[in-house]
Z-matrix of the N, CA and C atoms (Angstrom, degrees):
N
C 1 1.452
C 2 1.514 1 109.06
N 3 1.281 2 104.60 1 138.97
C 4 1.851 3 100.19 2 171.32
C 5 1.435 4 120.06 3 -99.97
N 6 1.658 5 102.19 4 145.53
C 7 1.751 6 85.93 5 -158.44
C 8 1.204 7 92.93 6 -84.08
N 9 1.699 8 112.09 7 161.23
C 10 1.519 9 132.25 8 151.28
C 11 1.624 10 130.94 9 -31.41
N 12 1.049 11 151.26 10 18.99
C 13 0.805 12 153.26 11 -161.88
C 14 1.829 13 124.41 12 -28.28
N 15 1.044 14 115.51 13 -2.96
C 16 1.646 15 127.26 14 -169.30
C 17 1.498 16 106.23 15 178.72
N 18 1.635 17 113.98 16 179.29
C 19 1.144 18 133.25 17 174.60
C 20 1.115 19 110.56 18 -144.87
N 21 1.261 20 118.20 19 174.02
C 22 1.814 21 121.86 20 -177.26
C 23 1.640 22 91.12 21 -114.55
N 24 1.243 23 112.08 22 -175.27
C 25 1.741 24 127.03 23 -171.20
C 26 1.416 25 110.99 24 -31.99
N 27 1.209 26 119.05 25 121.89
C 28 1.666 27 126.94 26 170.30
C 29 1.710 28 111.27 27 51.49
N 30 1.492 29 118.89 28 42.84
C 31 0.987 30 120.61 29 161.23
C 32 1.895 31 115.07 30 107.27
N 33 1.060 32 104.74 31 -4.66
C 34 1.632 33 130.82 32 -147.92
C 35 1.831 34 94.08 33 -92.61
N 36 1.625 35 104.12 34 120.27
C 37 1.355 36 132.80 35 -178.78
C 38 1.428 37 113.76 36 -130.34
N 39 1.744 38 96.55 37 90.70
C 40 1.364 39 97.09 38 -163.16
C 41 1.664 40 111.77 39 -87.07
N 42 1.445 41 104.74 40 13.88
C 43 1.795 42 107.38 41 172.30
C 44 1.420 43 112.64 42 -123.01
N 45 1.668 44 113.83 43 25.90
C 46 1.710 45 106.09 44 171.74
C 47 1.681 46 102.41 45 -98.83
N 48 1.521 47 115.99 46 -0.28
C 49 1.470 48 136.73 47 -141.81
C 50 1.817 49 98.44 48 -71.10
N 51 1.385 50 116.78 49 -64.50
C 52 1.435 51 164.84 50 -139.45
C 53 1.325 52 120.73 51 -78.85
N 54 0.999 53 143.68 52 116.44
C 55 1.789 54 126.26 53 147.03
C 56 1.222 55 136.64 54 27.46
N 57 1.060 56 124.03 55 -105.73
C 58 1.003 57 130.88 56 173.14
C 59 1.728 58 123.58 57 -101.50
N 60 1.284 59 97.37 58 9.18
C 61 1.610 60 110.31 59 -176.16
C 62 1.502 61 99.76 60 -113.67
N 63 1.352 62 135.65 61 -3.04
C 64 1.654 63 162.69 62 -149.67
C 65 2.167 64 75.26 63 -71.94
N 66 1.078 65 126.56 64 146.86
C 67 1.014 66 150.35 65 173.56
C 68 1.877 67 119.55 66 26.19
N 69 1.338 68 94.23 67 21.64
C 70 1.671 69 100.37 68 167.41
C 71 1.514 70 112.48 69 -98.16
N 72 1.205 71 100.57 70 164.13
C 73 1.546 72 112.28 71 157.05
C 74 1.239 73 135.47 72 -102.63
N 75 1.143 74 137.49 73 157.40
C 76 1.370 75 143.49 74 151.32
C 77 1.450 76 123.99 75 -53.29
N 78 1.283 77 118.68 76 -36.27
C 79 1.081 78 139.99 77 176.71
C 80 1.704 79 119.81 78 -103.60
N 81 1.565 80 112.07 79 152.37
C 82 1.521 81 112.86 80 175.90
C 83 1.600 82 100.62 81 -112.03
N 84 1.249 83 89.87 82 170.33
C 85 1.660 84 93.64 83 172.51
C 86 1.721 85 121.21 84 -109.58
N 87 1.899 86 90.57 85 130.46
C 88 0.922 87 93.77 86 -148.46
C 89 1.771 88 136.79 87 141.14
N 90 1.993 89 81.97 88 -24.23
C 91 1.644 90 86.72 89 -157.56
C 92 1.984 91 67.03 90 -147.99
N 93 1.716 92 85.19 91 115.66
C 94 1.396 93 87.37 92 172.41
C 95 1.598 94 120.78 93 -130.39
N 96 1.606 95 106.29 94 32.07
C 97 1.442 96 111.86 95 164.37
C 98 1.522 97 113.29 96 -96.52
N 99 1.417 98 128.03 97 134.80
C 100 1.318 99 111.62 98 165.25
C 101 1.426 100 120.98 99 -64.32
N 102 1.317 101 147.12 100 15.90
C 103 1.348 102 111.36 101 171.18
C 104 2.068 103 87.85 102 -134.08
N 105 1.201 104 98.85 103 46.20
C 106 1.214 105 121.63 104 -177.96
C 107 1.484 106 98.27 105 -95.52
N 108 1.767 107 155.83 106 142.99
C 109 1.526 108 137.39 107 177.05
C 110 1.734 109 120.32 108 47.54
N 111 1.631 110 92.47 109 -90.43
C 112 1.294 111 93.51 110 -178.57
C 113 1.612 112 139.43 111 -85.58
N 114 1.457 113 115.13 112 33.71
C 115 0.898 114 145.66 113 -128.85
C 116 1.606 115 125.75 114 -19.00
N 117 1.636 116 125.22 115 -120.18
C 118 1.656 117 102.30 116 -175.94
C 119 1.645 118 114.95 117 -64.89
N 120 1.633 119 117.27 118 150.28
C 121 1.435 120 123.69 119 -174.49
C 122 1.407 121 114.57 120 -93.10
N 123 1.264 122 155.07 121 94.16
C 124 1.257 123 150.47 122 -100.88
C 125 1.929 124 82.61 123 -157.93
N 126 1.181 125 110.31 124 101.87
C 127 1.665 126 111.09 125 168.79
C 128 1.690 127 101.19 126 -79.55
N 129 0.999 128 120.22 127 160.34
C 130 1.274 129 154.45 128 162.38
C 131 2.164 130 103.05 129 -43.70
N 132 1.285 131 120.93 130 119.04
C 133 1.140 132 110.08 131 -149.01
C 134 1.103 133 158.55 132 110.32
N 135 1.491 134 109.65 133 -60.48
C 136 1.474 135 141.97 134 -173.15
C 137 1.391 136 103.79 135 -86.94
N 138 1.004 137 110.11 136 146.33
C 139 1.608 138 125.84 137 175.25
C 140 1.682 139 117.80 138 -68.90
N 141 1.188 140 117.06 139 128.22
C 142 1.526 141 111.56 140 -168.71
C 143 1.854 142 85.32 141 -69.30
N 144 1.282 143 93.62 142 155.44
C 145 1.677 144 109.48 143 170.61
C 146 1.705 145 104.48 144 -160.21
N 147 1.569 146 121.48 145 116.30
C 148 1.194 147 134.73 146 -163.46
C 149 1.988 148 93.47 147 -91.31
N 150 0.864 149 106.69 148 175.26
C 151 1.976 150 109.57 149 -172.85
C 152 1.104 151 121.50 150 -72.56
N 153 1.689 152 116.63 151 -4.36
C 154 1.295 153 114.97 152 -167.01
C 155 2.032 154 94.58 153 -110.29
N 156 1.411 155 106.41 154 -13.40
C 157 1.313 156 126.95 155 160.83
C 158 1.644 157 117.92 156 85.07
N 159 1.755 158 91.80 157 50.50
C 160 1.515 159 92.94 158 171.59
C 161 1.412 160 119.97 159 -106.04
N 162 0.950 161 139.88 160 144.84
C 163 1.826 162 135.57 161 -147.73
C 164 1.692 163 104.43 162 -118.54
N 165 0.898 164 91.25 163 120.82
C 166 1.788 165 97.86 164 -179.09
C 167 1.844 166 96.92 165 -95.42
N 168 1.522 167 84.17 166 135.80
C 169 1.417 168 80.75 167 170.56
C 170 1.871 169 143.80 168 -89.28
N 171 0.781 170 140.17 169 137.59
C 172 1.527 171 152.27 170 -115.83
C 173 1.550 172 106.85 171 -115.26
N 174 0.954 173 130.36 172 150.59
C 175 1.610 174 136.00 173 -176.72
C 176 1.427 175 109.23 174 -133.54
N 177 1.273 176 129.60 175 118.76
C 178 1.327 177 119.05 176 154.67
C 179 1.578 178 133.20 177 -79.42
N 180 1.285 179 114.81 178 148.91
C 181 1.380 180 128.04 179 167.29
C 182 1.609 181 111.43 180 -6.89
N 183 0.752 182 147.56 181 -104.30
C 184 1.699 183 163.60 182 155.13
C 185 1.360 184 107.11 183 -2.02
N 186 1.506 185 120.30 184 -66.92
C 187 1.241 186 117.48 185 152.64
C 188 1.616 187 130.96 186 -42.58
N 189 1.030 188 119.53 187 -17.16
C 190 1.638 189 114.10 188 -150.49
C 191 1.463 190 83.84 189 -122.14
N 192 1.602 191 119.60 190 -28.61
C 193 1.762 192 115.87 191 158.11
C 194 1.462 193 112.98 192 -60.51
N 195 1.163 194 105.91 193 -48.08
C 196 2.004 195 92.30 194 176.52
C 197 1.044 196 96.99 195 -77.48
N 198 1.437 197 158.45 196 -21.45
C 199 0.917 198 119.86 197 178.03
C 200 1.513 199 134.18 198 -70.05
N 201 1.359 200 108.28 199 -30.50
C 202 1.425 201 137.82 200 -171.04
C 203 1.618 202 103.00 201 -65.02
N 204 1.934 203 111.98 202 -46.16
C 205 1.660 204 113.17 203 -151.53
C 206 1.971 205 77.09 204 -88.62
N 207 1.085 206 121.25 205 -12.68
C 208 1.849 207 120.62 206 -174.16
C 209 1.271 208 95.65 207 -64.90
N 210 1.481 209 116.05 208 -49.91
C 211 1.550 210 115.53 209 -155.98
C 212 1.500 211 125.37 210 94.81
N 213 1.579 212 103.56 211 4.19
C 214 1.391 213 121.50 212 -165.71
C 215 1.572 214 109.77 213 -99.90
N 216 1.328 215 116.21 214 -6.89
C 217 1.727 216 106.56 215 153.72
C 218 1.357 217 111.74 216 -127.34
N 219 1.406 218 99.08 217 -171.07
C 220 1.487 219 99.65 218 -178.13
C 221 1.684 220 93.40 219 -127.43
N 222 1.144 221 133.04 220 113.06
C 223 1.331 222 153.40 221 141.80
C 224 1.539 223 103.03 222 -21.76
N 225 1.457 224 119.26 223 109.55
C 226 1.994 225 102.46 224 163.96
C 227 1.901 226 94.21 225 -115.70
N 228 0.860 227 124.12 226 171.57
C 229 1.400 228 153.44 227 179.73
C 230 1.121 229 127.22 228 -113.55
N 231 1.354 230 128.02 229 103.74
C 232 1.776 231 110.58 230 -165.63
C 233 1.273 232 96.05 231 -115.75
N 234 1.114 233 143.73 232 23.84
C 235 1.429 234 147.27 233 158.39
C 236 1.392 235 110.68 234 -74.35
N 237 1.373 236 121.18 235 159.85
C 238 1.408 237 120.64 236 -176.79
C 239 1.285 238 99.37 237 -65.55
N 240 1.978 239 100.77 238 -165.64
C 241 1.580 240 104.97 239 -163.22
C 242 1.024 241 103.70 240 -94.16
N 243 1.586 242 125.36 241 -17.79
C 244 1.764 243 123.82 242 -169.35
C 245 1.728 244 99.91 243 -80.82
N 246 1.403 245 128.62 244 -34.36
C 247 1.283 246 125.44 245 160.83
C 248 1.796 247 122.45 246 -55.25
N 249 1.253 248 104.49 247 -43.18
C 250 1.372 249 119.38 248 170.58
C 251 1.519 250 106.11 249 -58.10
N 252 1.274 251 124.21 250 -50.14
C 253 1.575 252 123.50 251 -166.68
C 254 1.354 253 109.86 252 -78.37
N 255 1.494 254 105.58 253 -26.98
C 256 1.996 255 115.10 254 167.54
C 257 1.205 256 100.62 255 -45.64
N 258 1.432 257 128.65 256 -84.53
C 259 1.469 258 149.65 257 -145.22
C 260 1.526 259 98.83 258 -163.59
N 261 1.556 260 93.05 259 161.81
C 262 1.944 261 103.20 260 178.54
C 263 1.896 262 86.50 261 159.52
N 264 1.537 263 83.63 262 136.48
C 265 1.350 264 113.94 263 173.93
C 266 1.692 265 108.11 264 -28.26
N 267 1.420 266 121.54 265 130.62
C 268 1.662 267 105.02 266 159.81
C 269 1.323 268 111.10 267 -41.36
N 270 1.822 269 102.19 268 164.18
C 271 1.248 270 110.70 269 -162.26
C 272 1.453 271 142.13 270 18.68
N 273 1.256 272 126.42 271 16.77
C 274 1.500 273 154.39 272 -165.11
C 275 1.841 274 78.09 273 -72.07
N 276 1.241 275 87.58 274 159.83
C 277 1.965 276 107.58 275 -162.37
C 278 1.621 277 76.26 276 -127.44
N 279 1.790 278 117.96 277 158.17
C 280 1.483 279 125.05 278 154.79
C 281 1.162 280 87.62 279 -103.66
N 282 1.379 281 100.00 280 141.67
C 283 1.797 282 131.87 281 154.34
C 284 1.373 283 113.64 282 -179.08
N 285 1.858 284 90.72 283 115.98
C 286 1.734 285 125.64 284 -167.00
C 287 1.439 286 85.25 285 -79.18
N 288 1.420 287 107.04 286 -176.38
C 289 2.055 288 124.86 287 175.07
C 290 1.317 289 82.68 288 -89.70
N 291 0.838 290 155.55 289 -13.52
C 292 1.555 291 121.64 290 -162.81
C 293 2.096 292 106.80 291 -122.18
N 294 1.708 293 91.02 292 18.26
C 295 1.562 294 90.24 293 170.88
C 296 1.558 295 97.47 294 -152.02
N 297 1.378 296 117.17 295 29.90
C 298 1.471 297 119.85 296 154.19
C 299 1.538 298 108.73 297 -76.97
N 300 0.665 299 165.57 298 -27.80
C 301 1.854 300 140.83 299 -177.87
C 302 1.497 301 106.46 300 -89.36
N 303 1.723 302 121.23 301 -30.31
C 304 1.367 303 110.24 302 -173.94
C 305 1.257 304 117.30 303 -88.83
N 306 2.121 305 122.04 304 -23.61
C 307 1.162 306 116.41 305 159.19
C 308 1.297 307 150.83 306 -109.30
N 309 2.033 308 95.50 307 7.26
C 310 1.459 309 112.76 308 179.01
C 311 1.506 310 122.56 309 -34.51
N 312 1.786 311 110.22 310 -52.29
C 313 1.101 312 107.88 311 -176.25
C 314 1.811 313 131.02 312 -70.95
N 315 1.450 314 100.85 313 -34.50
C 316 1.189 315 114.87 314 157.04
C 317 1.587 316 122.83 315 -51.97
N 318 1.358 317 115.00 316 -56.96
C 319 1.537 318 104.82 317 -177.71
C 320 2.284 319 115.24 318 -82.48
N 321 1.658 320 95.35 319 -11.40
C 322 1.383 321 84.52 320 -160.12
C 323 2.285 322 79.03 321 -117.57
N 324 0.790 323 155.86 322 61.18
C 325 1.448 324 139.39 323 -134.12
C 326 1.573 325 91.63 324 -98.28
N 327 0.975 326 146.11 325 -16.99
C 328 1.471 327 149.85 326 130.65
C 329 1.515 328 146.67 327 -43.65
N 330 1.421 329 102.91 328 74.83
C 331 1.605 330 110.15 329 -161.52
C 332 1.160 331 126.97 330 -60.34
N 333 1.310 332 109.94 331 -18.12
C 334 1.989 333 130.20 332 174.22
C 335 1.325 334 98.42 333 -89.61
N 336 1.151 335 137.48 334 19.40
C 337 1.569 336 112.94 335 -177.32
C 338 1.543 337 105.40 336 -92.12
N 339 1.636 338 108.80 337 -179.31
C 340 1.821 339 94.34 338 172.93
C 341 1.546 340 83.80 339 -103.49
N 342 1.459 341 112.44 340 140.91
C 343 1.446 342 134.59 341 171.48
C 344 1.692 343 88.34 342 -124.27
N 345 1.937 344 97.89 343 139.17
C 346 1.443 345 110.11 344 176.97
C 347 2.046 346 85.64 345 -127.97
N 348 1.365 347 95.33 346 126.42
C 349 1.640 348 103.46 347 170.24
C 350 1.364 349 101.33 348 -94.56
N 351 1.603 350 126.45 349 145.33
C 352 0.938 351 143.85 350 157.39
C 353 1.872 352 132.80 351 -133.39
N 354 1.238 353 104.29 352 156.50
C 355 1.586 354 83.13 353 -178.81
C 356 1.518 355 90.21 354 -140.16
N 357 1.786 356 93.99 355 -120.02
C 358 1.629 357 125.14 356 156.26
C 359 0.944 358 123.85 357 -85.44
N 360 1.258 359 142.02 358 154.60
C 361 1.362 360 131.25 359 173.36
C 362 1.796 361 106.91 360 -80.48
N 363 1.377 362 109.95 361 -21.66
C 364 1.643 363 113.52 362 177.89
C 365 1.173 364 116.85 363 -93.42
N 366 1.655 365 111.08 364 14.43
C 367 1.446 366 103.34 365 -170.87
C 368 1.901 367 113.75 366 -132.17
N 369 1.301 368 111.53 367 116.22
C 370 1.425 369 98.98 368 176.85
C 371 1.157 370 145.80 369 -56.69
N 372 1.381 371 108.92 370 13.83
C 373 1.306 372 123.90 371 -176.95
C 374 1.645 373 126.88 372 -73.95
N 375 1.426 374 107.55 373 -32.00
C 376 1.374 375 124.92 374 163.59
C 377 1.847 376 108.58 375 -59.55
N 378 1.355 377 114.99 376 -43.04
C 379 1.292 378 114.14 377 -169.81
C 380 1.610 379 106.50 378 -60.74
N 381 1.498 380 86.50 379 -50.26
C 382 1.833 381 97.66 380 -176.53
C 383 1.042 382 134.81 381 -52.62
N 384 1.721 383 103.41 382 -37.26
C 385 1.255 384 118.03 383 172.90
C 386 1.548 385 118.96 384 -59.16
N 387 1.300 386 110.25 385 -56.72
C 388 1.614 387 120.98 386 171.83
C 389 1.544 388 128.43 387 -49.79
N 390 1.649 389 92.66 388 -40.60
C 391 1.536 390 101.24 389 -174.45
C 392 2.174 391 92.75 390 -71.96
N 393 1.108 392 128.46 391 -67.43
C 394 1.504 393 119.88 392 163.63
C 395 1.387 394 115.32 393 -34.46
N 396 1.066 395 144.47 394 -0.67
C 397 1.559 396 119.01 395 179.86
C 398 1.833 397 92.38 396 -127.90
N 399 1.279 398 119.10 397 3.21
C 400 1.363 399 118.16 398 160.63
C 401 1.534 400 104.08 399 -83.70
N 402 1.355 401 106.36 400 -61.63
C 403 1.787 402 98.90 401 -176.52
C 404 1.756 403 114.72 402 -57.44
N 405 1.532 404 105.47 403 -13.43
C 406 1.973 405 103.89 404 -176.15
C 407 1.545 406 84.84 405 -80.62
N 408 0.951 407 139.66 406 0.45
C 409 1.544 408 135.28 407 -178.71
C 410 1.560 409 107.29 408 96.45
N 411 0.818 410 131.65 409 47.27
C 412 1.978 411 129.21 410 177.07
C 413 1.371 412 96.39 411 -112.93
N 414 1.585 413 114.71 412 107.29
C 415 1.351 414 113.40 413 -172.33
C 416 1.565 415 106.93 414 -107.03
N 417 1.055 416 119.19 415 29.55
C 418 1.910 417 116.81 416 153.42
C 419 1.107 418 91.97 417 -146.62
N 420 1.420 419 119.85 418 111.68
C 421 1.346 420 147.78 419 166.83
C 422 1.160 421 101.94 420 -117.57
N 423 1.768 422 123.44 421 147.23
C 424 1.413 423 117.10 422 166.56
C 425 1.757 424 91.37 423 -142.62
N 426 1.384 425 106.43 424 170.08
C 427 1.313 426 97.23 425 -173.36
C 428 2.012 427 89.97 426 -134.33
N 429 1.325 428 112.30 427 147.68
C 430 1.465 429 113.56 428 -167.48
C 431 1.719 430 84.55 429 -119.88
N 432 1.436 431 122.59 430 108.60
C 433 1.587 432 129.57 431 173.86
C 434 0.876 433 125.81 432 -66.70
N 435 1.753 434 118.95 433 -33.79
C 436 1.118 435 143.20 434 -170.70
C 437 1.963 436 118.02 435 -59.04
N 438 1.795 437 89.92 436 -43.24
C 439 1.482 438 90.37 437 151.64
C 440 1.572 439 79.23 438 99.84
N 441 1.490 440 92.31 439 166.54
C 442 1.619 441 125.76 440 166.46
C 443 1.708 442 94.82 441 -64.00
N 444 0.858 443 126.42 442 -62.19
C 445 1.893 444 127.72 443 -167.25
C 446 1.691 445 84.49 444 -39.76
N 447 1.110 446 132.30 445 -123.69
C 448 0.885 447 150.95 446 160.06
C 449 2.102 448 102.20 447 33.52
N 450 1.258 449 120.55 448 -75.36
C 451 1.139 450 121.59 449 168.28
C 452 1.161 451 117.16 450 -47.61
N 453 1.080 452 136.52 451 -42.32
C 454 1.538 453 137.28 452 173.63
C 455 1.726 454 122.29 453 -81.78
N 456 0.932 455 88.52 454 -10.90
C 457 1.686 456 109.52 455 174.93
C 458 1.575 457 101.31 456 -93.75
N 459 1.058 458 119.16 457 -36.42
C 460 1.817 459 111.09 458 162.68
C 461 1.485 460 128.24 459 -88.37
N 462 1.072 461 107.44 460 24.92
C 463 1.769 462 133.83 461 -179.62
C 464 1.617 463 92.65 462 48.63
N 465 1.134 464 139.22 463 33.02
C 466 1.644 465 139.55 464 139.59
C 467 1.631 466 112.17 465 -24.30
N 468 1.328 467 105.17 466 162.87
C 469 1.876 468 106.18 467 -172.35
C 470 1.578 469 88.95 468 -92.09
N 471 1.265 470 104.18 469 132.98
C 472 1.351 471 105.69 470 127.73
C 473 1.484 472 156.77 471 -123.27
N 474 0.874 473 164.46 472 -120.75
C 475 1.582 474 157.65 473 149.27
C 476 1.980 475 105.73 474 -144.18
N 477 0.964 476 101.18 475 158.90
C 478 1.838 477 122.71 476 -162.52
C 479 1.503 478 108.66 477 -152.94
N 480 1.261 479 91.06 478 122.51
C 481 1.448 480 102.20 479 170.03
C 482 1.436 481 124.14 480 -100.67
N 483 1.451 482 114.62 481 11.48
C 484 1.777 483 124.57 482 179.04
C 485 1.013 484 97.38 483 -121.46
């Protein structure tokens, strides 16, 4: 097990909450910069902001439900595929950081569309993903911080591929 090393506001551990994220950390011990391992720490809310300090803009819950039952974005997933095959937003697309440039165009082939990235809320992978498919040229990107935990924690739909 990895220990806890901190908390967020008044005691608040928003990744012991979850699934398979249920009593881990974001952090190791030992390593007390955030973009140290698990790289930037992105609470639930807050605007992603990468180190050089450009801010992707953010969607909430409610919003990102009409958007989804509209048909008017496209949901991507930057969590691996065995998380993806658990649960993931309807119509939600997979794409990890490390297969955004070779399959962006293939899975997203519409550069004007609104794409909302999501992941974990403890995991930088959502950031990464978004911040890469702005520089591949996808100019409405939004990023949802709150994470998959969070959606499934408000009994939201999801879809399963097991």
């Amino acid at each position: 097990m990895i220990p806890i090393l901190g908390a967020g506001p008044a005691g608040e551990k928003p990744w012991a909450a979850w699934g398979p994220f249920a009593g881990s950390s974001p952090r190791r011990q030992g390593h007390d910069s955030p973009w140290c391992c698990a790289g930037p720490m992105t609470r639930p809310g807050s605007a992603g902001r990468d180190p050089a300090g450009d801010e992707l803009p953010t969607i909430g819950r409610q919003d990102l439900l009409d958007a989804v039952r509209s048909g008017r974005v496209t949901p991507v997933e930057a969590l691996g595929p065995a998380y993806y095959a658990d649960a993931h937003l309807p119509g939600a697309v997979n794409l990890t950081p490390g297969l955004v440039s070779s399959h962006a165009a293939s899975l997203l082939p519409d550069r004007d569309a609104e794409i909302v990235v999501y992941g974990s809320a403890t995991s930088p992978n959502s950031l990464s993903v978004a911040r890469r498919l702005r520089a591949l040229g996808y100019g409405r990107v939004r990023h949802y911080p709150a994470g998959k935990e969070d959606w499934v924690e408000h009994g939201l739909p999801v879809e399963r591929l097991t």
